[in-house]
BAVORO-336306 format. One line per field, with one value per residue: residue number from 1; y negated, z negated, x of N, C-alpha, C in turn; residue in one letter. Coordinates in Angstrom, 2 decimals. Atoms other than C-alpha are relative to their C-alpha. Layout:
# BAVORO-336306
i = (NUM; ...) .
n_v = (Y; ...) .
n_w = (Z; ...) .
n_u = (X; ...) .
ca_v = (Y; ...) .
ca_w = (Z; ...) .
ca_u = (X; ...) .
c_v = (Y; ...) .
c_w = (Z; ...) .
c_u = (X; ...) .
aa = (A; ...) .
END
This chain:
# BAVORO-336306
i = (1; 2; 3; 4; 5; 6; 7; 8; 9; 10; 11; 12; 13; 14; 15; 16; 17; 18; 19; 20; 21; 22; 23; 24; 25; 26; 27; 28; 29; 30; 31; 32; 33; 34; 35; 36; 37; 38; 39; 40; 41; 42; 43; 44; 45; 46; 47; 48; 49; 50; 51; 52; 53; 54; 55; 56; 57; 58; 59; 60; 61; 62; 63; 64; 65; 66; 67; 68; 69; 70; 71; 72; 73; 74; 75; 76; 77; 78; 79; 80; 81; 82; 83; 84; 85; 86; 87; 88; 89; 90; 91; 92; 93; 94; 95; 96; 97; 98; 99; 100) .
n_v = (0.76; -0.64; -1.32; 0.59; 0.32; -1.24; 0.16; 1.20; -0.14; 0.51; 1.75; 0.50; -0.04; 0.80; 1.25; -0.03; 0.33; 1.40; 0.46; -0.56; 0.35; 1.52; 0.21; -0.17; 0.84; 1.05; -0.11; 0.38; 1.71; 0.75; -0.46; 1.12; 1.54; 0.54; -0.90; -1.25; -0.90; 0.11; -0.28; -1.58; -0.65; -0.34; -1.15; -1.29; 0.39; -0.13; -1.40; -0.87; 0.02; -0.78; -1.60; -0.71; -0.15; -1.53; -1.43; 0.28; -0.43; -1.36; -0.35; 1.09; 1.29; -0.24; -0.38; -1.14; -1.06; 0.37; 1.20; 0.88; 0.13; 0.81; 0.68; -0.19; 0.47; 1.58; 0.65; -0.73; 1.00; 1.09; -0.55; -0.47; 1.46; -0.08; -0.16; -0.04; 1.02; 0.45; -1.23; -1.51; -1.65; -1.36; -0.74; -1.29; -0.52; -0.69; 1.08; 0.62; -0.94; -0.57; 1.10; -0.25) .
n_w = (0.39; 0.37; -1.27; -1.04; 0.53; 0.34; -1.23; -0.09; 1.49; -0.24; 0.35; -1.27; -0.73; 0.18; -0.77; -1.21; -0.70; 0.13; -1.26; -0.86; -0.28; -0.68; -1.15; -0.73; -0.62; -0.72; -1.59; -0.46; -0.12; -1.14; -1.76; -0.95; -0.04; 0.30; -1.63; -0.36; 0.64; 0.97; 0.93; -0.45; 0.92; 1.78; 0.19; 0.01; 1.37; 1.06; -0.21; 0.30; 1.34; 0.52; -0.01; 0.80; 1.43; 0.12; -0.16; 1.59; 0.63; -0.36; -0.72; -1.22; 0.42; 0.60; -0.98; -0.98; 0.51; -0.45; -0.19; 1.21; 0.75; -0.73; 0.95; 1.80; 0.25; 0.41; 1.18; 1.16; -0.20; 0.86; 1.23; 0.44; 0.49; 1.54; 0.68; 0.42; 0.90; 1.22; 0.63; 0.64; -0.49; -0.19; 1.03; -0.76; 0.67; 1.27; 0.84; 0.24; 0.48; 1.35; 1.17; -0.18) .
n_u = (-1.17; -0.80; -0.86; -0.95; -1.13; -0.85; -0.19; -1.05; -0.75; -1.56; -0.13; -0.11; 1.17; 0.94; -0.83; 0.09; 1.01; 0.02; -0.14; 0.69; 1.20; 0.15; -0.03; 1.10; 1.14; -0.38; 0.22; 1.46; 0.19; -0.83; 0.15; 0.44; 0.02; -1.87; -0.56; 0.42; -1.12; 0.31; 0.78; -0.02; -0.90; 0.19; 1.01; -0.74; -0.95; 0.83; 0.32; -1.18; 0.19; 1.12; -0.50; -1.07; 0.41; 0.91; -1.40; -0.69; 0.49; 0.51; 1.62; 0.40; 0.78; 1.31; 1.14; 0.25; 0.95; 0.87; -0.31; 0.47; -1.36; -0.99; 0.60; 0.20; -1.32; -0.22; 0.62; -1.21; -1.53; 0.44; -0.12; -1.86; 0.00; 0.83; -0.46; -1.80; 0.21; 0.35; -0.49; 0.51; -0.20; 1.02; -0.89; 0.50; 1.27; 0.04; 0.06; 1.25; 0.47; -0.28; -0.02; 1.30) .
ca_v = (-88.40; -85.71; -83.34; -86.46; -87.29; -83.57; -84.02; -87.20; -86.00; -87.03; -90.22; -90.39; -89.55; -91.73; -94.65; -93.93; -93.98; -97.35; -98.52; -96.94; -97.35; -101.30; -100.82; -99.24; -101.78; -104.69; -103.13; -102.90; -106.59; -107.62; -105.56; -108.17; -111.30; -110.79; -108.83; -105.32; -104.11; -105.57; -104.61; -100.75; -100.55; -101.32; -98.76; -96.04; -96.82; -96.84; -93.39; -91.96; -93.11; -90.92; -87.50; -88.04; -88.72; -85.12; -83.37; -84.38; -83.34; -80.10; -80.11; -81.83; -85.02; -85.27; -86.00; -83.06; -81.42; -84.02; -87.93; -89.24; -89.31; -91.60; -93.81; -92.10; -93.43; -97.04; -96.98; -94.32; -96.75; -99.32; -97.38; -96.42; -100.42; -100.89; -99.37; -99.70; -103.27; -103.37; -100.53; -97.84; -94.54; -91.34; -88.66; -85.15; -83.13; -81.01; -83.70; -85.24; -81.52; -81.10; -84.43; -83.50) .
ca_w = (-95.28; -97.61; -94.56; -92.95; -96.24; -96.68; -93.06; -93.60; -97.19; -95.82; -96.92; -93.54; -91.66; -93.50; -92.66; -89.13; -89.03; -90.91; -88.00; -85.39; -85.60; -85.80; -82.97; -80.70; -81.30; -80.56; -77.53; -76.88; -77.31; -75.45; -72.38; -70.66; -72.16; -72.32; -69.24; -69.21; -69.81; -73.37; -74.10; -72.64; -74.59; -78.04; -77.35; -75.88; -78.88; -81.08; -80.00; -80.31; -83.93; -84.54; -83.13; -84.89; -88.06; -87.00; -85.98; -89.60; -90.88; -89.42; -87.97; -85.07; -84.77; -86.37; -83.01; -81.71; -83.57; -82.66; -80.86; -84.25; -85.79; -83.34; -85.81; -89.36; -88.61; -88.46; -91.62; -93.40; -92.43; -94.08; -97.12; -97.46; -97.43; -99.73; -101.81; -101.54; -102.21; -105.07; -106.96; -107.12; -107.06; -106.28; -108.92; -107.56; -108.27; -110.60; -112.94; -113.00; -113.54; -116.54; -118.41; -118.33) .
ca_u = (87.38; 88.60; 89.71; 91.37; 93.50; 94.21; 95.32; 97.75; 99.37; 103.12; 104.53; 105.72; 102.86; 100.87; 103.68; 103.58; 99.95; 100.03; 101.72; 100.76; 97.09; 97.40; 99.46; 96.64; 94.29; 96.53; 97.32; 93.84; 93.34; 95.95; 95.62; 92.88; 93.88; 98.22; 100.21; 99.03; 102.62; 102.33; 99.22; 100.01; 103.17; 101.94; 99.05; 101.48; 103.97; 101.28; 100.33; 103.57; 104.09; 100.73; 102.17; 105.14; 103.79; 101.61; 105.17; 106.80; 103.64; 103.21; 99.42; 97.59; 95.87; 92.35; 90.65; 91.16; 88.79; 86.11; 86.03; 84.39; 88.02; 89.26; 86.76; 87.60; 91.70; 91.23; 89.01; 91.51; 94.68; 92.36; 91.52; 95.21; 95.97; 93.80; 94.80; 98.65; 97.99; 95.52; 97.87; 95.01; 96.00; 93.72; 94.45; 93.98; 90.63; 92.29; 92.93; 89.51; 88.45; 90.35; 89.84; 86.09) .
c_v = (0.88; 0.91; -1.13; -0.41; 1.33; 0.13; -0.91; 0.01; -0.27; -1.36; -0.38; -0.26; -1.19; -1.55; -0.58; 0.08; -1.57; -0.93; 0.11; -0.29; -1.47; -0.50; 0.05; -0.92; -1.10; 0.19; -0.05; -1.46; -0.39; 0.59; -0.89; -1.41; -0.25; 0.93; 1.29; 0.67; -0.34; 0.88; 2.11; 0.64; 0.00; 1.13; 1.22; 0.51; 0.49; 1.81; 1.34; 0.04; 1.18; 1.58; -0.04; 0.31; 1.49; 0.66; 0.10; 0.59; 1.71; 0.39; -0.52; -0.79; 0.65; 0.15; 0.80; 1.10; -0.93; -1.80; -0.99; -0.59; -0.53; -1.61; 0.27; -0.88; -0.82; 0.05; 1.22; -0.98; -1.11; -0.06; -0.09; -1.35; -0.36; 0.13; 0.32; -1.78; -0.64; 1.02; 1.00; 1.24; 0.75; 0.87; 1.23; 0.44; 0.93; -0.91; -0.55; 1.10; 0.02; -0.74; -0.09; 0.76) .
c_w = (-0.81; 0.84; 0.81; -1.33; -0.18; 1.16; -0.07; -1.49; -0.24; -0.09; 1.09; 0.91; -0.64; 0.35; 1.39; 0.32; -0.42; 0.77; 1.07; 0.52; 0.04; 1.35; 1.18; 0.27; 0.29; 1.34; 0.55; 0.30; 0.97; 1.65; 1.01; -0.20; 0.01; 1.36; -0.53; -0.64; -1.48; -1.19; 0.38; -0.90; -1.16; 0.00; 0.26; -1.39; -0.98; -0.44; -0.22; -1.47; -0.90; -0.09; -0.48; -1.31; 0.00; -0.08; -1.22; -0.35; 0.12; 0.39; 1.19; -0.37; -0.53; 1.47; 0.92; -0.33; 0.04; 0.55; -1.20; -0.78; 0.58; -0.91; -1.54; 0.29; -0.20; -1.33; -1.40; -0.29; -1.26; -1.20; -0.72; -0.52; -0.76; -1.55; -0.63; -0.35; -1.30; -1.19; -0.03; 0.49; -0.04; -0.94; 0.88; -0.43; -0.90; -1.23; -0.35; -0.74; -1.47; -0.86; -0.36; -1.42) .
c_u = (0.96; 0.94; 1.21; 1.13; 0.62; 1.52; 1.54; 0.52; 1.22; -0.25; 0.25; -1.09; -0.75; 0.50; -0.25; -1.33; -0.67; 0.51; -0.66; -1.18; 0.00; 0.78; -1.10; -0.42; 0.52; 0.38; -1.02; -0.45; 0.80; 0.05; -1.13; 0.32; 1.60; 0.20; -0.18; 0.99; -0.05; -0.70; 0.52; 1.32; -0.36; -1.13; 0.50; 1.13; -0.51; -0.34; 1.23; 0.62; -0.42; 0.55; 1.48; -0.11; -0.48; 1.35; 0.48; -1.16; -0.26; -1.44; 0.17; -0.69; -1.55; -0.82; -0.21; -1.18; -1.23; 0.23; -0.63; 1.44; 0.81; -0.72; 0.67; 1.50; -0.03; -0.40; 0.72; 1.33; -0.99; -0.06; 1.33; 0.65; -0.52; 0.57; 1.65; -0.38; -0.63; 0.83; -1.26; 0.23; -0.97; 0.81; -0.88; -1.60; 0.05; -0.06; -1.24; -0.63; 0.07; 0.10; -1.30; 0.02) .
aa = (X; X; X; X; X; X; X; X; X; X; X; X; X; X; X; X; X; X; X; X; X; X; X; X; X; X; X; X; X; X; X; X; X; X; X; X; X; X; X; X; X; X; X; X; X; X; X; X; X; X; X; X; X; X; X; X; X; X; X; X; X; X; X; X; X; X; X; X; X; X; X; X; X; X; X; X; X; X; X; X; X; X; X; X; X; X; X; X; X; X; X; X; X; X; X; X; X; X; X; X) .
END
């Protein structure tokens, strides 16, 4: 999880994958039970979000470096929610270091 927030450190990127990824999976859903085109646009959409958020960020996606990280995104987006709604912030690891 630390390599995937190092990964998504843009406010943008991390925007566009707060979209993005709940796009996917509603396209997913909806592709057998709504018209196909629906469900295929919010999942292509969705996907395009992702590599822009990467282009603004300057890397590549996470799952290119393995198909487990087509798992860590949903539950990073989640994290990320998380914690934009309860206010908690992450403080760097220098900081923790040096209040020690």
């Amino acid at each position: 999880m630390a390599q995937y927030d190092h990964e998504h450190s843009s406010g943008w990127n991390k925007l566009l994958h707060g979209i993005g990824i709940p796009l996917i999976f509603v396209g997913l859903i909806l592709l057998p039970f709504a018209k196909w085109s629906w469900g295929g646009a919010l999942f292509v959409g969705g996907w395009a979000f992702l590599f822009l958020g990467h282009r603004i960020e300057g890397n590549h996606p996470s799952f290119f470096q393995g198909p487990v990280y087509l798992l860590v995104g949903p539950i990073w987006v989640a994290k990320e929610a998380w914690m934009f709604l309860t206010g908690e912030h992450r403080t760097p690891a220098s900081e923790n270091t040096q209040a020690k």
